[in-house]
Backbone as JSON Lines, residues from 0, in Angstrom:
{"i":0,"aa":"X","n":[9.26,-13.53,-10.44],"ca":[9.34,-13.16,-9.04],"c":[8.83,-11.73,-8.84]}
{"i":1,"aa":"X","n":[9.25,-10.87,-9.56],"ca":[8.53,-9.45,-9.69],"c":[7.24,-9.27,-9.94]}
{"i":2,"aa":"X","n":[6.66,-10.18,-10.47],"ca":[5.15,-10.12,-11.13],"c":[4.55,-10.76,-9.17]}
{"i":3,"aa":"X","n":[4.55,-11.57,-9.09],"ca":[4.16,-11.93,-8.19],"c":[4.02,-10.94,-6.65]}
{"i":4,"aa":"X","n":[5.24,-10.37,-6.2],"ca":[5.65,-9.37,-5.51],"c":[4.9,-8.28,-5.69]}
{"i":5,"aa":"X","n":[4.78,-7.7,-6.71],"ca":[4.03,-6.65,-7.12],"c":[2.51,-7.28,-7.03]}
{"i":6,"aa":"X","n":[2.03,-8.73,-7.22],"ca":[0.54,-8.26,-7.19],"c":[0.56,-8.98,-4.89]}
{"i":7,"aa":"X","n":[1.53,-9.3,-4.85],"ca":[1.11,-9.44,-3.48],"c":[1.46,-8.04,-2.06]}
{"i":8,"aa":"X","n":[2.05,-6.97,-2.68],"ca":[2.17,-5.83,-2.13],"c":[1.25,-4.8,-2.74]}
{"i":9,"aa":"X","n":[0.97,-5.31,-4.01],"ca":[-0.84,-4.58,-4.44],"c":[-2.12,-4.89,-3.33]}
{"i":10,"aa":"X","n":[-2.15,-6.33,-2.8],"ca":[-2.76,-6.58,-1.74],"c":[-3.11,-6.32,-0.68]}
{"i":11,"aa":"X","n":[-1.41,-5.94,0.09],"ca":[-1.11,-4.84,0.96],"c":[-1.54,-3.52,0.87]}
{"i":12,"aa":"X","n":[-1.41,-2.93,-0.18],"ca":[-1.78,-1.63,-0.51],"c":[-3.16,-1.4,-0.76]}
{"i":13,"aa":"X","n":[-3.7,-2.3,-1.21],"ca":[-5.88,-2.53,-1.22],"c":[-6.23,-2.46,0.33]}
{"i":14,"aa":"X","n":[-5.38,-3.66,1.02],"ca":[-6.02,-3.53,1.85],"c":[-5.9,-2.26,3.0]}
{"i":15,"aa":"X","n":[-4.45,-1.5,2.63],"ca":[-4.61,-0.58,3.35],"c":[-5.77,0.6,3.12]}
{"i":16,"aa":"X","n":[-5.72,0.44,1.58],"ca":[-7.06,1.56,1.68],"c":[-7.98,1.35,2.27]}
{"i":17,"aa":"X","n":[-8.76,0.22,2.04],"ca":[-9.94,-0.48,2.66],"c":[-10.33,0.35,4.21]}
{"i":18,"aa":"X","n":[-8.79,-0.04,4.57],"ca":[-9.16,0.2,6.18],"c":[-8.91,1.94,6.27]}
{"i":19,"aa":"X","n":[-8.69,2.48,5.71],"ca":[-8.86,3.75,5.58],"c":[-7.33,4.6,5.59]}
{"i":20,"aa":"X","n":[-5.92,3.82,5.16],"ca":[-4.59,4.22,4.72],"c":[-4.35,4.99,3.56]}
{"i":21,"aa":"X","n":[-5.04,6.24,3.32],"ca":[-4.59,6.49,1.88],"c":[-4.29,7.94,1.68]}
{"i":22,"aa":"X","n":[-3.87,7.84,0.7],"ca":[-3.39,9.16,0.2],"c":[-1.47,9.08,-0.04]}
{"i":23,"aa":"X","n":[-1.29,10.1,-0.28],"ca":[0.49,9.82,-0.34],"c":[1.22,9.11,0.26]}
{"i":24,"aa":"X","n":[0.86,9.26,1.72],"ca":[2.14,8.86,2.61],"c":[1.52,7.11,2.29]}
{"i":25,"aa":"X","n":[0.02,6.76,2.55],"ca":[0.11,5.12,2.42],"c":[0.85,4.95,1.29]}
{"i":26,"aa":"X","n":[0.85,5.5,0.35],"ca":[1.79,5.01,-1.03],"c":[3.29,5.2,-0.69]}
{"i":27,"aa":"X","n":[3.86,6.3,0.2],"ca":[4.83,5.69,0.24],"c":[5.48,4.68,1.26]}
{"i":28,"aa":"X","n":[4.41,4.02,2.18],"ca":[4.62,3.31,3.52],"c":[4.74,1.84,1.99]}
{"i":29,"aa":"X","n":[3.66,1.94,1.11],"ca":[3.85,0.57,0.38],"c":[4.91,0.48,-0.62]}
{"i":30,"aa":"X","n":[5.81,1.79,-0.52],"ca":[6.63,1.47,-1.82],"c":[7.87,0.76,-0.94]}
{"i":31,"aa":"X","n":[7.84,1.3,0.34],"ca":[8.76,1.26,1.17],"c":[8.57,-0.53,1.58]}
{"i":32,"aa":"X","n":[8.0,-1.36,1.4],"ca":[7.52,-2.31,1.82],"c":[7.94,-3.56,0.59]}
{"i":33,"aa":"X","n":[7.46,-2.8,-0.78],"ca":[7.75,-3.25,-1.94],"c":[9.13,-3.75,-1.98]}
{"i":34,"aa":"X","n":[9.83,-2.43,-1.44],"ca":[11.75,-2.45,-1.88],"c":[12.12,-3.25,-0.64]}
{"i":35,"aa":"X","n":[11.67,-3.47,0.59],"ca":[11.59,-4.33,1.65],"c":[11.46,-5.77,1.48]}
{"i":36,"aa":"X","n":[9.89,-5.84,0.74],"ca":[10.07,-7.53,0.04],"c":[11.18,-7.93,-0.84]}
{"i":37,"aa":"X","n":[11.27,-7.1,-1.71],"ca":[11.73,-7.64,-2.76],"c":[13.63,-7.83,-2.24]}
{"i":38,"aa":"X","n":[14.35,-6.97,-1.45],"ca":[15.61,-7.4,-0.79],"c":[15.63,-8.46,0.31]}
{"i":39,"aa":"X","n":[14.46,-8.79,0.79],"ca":[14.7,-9.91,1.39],"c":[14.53,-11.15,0.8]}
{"i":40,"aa":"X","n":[13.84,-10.95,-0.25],"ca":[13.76,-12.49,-0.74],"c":[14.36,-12.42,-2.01]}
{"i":41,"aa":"X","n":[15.47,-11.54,-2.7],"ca":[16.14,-11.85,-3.28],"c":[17.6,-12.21,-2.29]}
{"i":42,"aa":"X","n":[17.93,-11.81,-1.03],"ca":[18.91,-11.98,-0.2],"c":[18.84,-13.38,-0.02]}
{"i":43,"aa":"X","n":[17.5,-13.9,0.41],"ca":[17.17,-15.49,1.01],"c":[17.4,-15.97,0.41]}
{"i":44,"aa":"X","n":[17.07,-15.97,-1.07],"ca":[16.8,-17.29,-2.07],"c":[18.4,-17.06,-2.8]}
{"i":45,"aa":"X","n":[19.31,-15.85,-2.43],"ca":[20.9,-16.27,-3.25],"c":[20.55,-15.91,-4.38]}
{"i":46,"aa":"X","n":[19.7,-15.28,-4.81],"ca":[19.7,-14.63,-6.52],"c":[20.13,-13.36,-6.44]}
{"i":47,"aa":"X","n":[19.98,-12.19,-5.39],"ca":[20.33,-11.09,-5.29],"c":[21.66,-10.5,-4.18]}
{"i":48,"aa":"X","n":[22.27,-9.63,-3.99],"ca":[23.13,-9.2,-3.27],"c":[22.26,-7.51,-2.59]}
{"i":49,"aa":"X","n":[23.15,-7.26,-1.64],"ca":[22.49,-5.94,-0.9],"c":[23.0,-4.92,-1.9]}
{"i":50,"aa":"X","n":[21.8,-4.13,-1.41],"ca":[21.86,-2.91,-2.18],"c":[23.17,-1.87,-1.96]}
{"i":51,"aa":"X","n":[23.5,-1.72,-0.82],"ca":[24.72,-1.02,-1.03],"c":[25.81,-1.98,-1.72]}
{"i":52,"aa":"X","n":[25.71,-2.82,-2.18],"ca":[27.2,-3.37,-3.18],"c":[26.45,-3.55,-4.6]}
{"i":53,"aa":"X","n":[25.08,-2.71,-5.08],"ca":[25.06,-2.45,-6.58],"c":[26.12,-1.27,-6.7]}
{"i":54,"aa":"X","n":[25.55,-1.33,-8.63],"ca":[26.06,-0.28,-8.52],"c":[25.08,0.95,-8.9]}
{"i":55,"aa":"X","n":[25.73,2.11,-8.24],"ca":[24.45,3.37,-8.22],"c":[23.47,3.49,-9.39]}
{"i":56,"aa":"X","n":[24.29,3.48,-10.23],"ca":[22.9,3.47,-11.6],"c":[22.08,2.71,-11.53]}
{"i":57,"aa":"X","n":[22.57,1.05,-11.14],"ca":[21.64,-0.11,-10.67],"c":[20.41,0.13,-10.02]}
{"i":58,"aa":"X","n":[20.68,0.41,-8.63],"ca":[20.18,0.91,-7.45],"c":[19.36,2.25,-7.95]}
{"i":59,"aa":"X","n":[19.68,3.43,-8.64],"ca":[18.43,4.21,-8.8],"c":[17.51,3.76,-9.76]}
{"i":60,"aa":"X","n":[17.72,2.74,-10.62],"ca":[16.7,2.61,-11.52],"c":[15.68,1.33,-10.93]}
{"i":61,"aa":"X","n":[16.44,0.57,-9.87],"ca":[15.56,-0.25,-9.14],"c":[14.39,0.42,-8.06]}
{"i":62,"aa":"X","n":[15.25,1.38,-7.77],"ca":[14.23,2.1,-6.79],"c":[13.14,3.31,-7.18]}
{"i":63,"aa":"X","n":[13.49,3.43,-8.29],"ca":[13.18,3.88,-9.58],"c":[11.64,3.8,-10.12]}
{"i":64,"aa":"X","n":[11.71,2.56,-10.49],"ca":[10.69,1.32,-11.02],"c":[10.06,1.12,-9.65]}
{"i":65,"aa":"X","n":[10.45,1.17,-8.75],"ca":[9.26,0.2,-7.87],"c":[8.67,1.45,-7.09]}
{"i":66,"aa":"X","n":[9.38,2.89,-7.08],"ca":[8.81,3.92,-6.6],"c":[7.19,4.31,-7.39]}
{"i":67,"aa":"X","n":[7.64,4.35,-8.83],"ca":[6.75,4.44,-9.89],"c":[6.1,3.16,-9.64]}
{"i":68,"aa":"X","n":[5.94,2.16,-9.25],"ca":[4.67,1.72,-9.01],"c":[3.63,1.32,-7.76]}
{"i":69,"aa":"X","n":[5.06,1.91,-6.6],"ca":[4.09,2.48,-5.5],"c":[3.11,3.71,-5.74]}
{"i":70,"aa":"X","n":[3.9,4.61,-6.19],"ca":[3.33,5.94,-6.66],"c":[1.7,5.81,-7.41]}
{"i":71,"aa":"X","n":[1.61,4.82,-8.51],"ca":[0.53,4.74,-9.63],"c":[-0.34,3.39,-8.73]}
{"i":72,"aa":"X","n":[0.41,2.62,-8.32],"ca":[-0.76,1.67,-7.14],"c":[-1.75,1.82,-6.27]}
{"i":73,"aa":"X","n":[-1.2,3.05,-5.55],"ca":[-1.89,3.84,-4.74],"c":[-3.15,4.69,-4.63]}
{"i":74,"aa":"X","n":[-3.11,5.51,-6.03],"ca":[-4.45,6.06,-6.64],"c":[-5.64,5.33,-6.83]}
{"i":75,"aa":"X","n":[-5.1,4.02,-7.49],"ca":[-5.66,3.13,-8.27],"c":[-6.57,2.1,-6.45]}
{"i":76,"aa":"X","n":[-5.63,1.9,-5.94],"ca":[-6.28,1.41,-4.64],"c":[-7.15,2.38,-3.86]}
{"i":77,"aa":"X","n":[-6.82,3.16,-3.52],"ca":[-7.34,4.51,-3.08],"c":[-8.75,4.36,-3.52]}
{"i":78,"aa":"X","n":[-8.65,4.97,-4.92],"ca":[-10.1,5.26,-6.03],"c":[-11.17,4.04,-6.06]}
{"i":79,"aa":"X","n":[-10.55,2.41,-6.13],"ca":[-11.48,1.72,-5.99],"c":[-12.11,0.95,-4.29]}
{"i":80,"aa":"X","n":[-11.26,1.74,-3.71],"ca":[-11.34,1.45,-2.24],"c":[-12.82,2.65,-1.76]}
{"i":81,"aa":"X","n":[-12.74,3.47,-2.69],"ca":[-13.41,4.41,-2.16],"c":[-15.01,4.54,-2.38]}
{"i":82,"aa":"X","n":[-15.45,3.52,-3.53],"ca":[-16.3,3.27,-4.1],"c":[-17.37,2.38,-2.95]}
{"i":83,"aa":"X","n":[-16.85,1.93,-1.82],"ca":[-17.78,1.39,-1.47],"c":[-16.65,0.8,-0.13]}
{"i":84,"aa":"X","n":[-17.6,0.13,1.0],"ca":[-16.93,-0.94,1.92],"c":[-17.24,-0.35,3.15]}
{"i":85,"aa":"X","n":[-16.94,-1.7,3.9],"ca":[-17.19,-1.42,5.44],"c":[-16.99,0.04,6.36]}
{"i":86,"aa":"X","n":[-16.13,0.66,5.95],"ca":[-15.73,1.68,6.38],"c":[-16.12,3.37,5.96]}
{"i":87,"aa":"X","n":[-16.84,3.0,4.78],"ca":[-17.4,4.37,4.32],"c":[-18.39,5.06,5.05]}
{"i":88,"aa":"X","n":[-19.83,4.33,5.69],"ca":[-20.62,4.9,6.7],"c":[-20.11,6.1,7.66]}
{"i":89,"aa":"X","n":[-19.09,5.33,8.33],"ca":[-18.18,6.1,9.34],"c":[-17.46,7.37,8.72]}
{"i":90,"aa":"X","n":[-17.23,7.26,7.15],"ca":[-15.84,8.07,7.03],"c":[-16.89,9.45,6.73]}
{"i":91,"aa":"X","n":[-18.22,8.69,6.37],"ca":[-19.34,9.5,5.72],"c":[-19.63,11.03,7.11]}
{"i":92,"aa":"X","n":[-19.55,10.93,8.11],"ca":[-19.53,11.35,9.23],"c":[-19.31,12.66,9.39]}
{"i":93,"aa":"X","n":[-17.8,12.76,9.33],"ca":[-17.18,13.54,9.05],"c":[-15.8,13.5,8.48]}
{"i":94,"aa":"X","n":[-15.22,14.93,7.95],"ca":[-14.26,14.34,7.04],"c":[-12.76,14.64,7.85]}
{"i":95,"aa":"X","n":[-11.75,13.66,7.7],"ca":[-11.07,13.94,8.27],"c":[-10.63,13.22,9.42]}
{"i":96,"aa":"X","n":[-9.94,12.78,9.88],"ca":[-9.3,11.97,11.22],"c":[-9.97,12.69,12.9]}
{"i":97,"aa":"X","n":[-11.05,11.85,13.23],"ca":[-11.19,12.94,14.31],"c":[-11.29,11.75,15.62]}
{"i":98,"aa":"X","n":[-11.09,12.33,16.67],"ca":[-11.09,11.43,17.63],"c":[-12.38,11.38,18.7]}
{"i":99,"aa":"X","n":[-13.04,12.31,18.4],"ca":[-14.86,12.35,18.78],"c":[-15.34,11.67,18.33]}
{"i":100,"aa":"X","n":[-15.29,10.93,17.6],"ca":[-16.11,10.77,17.25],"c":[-16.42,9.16,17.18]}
{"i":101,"aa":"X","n":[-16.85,8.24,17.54],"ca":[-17.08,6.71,18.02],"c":[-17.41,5.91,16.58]}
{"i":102,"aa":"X","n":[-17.4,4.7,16.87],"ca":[-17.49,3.92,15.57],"c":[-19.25,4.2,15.46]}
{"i":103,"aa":"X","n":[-19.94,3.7,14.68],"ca":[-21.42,2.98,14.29],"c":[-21.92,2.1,14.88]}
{"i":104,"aa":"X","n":[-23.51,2.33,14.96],"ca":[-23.34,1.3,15.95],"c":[-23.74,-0.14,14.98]}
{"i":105,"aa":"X","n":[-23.27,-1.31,15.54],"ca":[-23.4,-2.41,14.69],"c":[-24.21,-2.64,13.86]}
{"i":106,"aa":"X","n":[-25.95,-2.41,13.69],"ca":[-26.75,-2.53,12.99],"c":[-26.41,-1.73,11.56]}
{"i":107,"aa":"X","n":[-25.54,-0.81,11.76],"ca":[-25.56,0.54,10.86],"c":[-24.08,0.05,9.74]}
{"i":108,"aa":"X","n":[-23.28,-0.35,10.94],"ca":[-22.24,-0.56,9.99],"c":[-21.77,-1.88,8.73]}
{"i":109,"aa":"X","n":[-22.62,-2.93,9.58],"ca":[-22.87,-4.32,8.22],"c":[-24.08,-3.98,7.45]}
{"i":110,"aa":"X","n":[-24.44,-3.23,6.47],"ca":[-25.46,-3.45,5.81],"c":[-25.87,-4.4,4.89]}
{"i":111,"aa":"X","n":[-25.2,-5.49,4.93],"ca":[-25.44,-6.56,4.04],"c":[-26.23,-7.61,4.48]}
């Protein structure tokens, strides 16, 4: 169940780079998402109990583990997100979040 979780909030986290989510805080919007999946569908399926009735040692080493692989997911999405994709033309522009500045125009932005 963990293996799975982890590569389907890796997904989440690709695709946030893609669209241009990255840096720290997207890593921690996906760790936050991670510990989100993973209490609801251990709650649903009756294999797990809520986190406030572990016990604390429990609970930091769970949040622990999945922090550390929001943390190391993120780079890793980031870095190969950055290599290429729909969105680089634009980011090519200028650097930085700006609101002047308009998308591409269609011919420019599918180059495939």
């Amino acid at each position: 169940m963990h293996l799975g979780q982890g590569a389907l909030i890796g997904v989440l986290r690709s695709t946030m780079a893609h669209v241009g989510l990255r840096g720290g805080w997207a890593s921690l919007m996906s760790t936050v998402a991670r510990l989100t999946n993973d209490q609801i569908l251990e709650n649903a399926t009756g294999v797990g109990a809520p986190p406030q009735t572990w016990p604390r040692r429990e609970l930091a080493v769970d949040v622990l583990h999945k922090s550390i692989y929001g943390l190391v997911t993120g780079p890793v999405a980031d870095a190969l997100a950055a290599r290429g994709g729909p969105g680089q033309p634009h980011a090519a522009k200028e650097r930085g979040r700006r609101s002047d500045i308009g998308p591409l125009p269609r011919e420019e932005a599918f180059t495939r």
